[in-house]
Each structure stands twice: as structure tokens, then as C-alpha cells.
N, C-alpha and C positions, 0 to 999 in steps of 0.2 A: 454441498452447497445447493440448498432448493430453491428453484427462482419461484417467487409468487403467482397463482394464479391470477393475481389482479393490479399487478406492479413488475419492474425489475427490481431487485434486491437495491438496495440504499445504502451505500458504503462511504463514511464519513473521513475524507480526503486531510489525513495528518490529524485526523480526530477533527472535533467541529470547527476548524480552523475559523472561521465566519465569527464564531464567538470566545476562543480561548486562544492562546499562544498555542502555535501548529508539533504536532507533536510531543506532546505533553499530557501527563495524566489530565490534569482539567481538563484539556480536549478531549481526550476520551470517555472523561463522563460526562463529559456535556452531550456529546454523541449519544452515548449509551441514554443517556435521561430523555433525548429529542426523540427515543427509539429509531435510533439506525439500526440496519440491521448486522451493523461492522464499520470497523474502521481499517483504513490505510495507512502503514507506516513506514518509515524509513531507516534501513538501520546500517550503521556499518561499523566497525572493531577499534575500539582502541589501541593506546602502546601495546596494554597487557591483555590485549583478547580481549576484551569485555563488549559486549554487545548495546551498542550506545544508540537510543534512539534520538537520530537527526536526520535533515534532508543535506545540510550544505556539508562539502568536505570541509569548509574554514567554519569558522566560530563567530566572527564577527556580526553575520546579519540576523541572529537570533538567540545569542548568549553575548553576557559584558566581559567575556573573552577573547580572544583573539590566538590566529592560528590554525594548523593542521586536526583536527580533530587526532587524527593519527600519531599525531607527535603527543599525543597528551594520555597520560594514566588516568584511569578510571578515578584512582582519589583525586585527579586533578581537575576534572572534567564535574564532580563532585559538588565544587567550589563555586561552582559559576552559579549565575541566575539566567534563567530562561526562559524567564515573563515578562518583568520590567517592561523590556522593548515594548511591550503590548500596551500595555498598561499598568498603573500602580495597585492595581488588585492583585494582580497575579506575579507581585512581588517575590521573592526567594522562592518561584518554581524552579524546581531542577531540571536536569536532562535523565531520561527514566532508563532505565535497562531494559532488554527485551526480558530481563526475568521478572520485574515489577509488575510490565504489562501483563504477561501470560497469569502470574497470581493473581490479579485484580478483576481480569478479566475473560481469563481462559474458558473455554467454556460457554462462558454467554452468548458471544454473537461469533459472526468471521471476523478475522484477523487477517487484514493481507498486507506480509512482511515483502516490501521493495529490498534488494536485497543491493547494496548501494558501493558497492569494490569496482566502484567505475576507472579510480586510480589504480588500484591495484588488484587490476582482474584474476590475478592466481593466488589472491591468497585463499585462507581458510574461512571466508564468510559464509558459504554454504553449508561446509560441516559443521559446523560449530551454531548455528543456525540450526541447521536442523536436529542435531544431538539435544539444544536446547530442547527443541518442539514435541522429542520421543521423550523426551525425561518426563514433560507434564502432561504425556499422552494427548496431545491437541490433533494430532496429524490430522484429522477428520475438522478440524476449526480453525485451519489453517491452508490460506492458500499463498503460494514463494511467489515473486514476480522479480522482473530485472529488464531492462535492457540489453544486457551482457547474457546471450545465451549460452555461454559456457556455463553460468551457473544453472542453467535447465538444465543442461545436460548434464552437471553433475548430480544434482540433487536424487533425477531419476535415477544414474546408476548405483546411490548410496542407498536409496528407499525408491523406489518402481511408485508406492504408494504416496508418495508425499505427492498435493497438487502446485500444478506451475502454471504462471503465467508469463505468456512473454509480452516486454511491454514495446511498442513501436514507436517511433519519433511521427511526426505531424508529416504532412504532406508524402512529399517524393520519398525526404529522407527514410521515411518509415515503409516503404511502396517493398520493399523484399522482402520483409519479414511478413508484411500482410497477402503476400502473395503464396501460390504453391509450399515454394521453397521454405516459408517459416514453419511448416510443420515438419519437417526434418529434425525439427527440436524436439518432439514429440511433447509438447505442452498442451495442457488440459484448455487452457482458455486464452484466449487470444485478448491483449488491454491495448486496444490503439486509439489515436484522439478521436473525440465523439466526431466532430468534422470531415473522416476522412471514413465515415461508416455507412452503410446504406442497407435498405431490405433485401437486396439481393446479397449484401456479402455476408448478412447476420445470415442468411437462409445455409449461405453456403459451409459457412462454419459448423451451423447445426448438426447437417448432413456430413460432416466430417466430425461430427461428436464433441464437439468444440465449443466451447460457451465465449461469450463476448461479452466485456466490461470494459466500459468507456472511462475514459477521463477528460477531464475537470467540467461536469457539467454543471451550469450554476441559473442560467439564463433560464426564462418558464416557457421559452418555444423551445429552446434547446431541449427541454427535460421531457418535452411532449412528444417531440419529433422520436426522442430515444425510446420511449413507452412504445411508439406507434410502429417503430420499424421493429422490436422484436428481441432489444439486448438484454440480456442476464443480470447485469446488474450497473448499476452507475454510480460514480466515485465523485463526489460532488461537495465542497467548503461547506454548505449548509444543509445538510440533511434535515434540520426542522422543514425548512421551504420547498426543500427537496419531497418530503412525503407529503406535504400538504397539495402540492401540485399534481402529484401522481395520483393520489388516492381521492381525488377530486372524481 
């Protein structure tokens, strides 16, 4: 993952969410066409294993479903739409699998899979995740993130090589894992909110071989401030406005 000499990397937050229903191929080529240089996604397992890309555990706030994702088979989950909500364009989208993404898109830019077993922190989303990621050879175009550092920790002991990020909550709540102590997970990159980031801690991270990727930056001081202080890359709704402000 090379940060630009003249930019921090541009990572388009659920694909271009700004312009397409969040998570969903059209975000992602809306992303990919605005030249990000990657997109953000979220993923977590159906009934039968399947690697379902969404952010919410329930269904309702961005499919005319309703429920557990968990409770639902991949044929079932199949059925729904998950544009509509957006708008009547983006009519009969689906909910994609992390195997649609990787074929559509593997390759091209980063991929950063949020890896999202926040209910069910033991299960097999990391293996299965990552088995995915060796099967289409991406592990170099792919980087894991989570809040739940048990899945850093697992992912390293499965592949040493796969890259991790760990992600932090805002403020205090997030104040351990961005301290010392969160490198005990031994993760490649550290994602904490842009807000809670500064020139000194991007320095410190460096110096600990650590790279820094911010979230949700969308505002044009926000996006300037992040250039200026030094982070790696930024995870931002609108990557069009996002590189037009950077590349300014």
C-alpha cells in the first residue's frame, strides 16, 4: 500500500457512498471511475457462511428486508434489494459477496475489508476472509481492519503476511487502542477517527512503522488538515471531492 508522494491515499468509505447506495457494486464503480485509490467495505457471514457485504447487523436500514443478516441464507439475502432506499436508479441492486468484489475488482486498487463479527466475535470471519483473499491471490491488495482485535490477532497467526488494521472508536472510548498498548496487536496500520489524530501521533506511528488511515473525512479543512499532518491515507463518502481538494 504506497502513500502518494503528493496526496494521502483516497479510500472510498462503503464505495462512493456520496453517490451510490453504500456498499454495493455501483459504489464501487462509482469510486473506481472518481479514481479512488480503494474502497472500504464491510463484511460479515451469513446462515451458510457466505461472505455478505454490509455495514448493519439487521437488514432493515439498507435492504426492503428485515432481520438478522445472520439469520438469513445467502439465497435469501439474494432476494432483497439494496438500492431502492437510495433512490429509484439503483433499483434491484443486490447485496454483493466478498467474491463478486474481489472478481470485479481485485487487483485494481486497495480493498479494506472491515471485518464486522462484532456479535459474534468467535466465529470464522477471519478464516474464511482470509482463505477467500489467498484463493484470488490479493493478500498484497488487501488490507483486514476491525474493531474487535481478536480478529488481528488471528488473521496474523493464520498469514504473518496478511495486512491489518485496527480500527479505534472516537474520543476516549478509542484512547487504548491508540495508545502503547494497541500495538500489542501487532497491526500494520492504525484507523482512528480523523478528530482524534494529530502531527505528533501520525509521527509517532511512523516511527513505530505504522501507517495511519483516518475515517469518515468528508469536510474540505478536515481533508486539508489530514494532508498536512502526514496520514497515509483517508477513508472518505466522496472521494471525487476528496481528490479534488487534495490534489489542489
Amino acid at each position: 500500500m504506497e502513500k502518494s508522494d503528493k496526496r494521502p491515499l483516497i479510500i472510498a468509505h462503503r464505495g462512493a457512498s456520496a453517490h451510490a447506495p453504500e456498499n454495493t457494486l455501483p459504489a464501487f464503480q462509482t469510486a473506481y471511475d472518481q479514481g479512488a485509490d480503494g474502497i472500504e467495505l464491510d463484511v460479515m457471514l451469513s446462515k451458510d457462511n457466505r461472505l455478505i457485504v454490509i455495514h448493519d447487523s439487521t437488514l432493515e436500514r439498507t435492504t426492503n428486508g428485515k432481520g438478522n443478516v445472520l439469520d438469513h441464507t445467502y439465497s435469501d439475502l439474494l432476494c432483497l434489494d439494496a438500492g431502492v432506499w437510495r433512490n429509484e436508479t439503483f433499483q434491484n441492486t443486490k447485496l454483493p459477496l466478498l467474491d463478486e468484489v474481489y472478481e470485479q475488482f481485485g487487483g485494481k486498487f486497495l480493498i479494506n475489508v472491515e471485518l464486522k463479527n462484532y456479535h459474534n466475535p468467535n466465529d470464522k470471519l477471519p478464516d474464511i476472509a482470509l482463505a477467500l483473499t489467498q484463493k484470488f491471490d490479493l493478500l498484497n491488495h488487501v488490507i483486514f481492519s476491525s474493531f474487535n482485535a481478536r480478529n488481528i490477532v488471528r488473521l496474523k497467526k493464520l498469514e504473518s503476511r496478511a495486512k491489518t488494521g485496527l480500527l479505534c472508536l472516537p474520543g476516549f472510548a478509542g484512547s487504548l487502542f491508540r495508545s502503547p498498548f494497541g500495538r500489542l496487536f501487532a497491526y500494520d496500520a492504525l484507523h482512528p477517527y480523523y478528530s482524534d489524530v494529530s502531527e505528533n501521533s501520525v509521527k509517532r506511528a511512523h516511527k513505530n512503522k505504522n501507517q495511519v488511515n483516518v475515517w469518515t473525512v468528508n469536510n474540505t479543512e478536515d481533508l486539508i488538515r489530514m494532508r498536512s499532518i502526514g496520514v497515509d491515507a483517508i477513508i472518505t463518502d466522496d472521494p471525487k471531492h476528496a481528490k479534488s481538494v487534495l490534489e489542489q
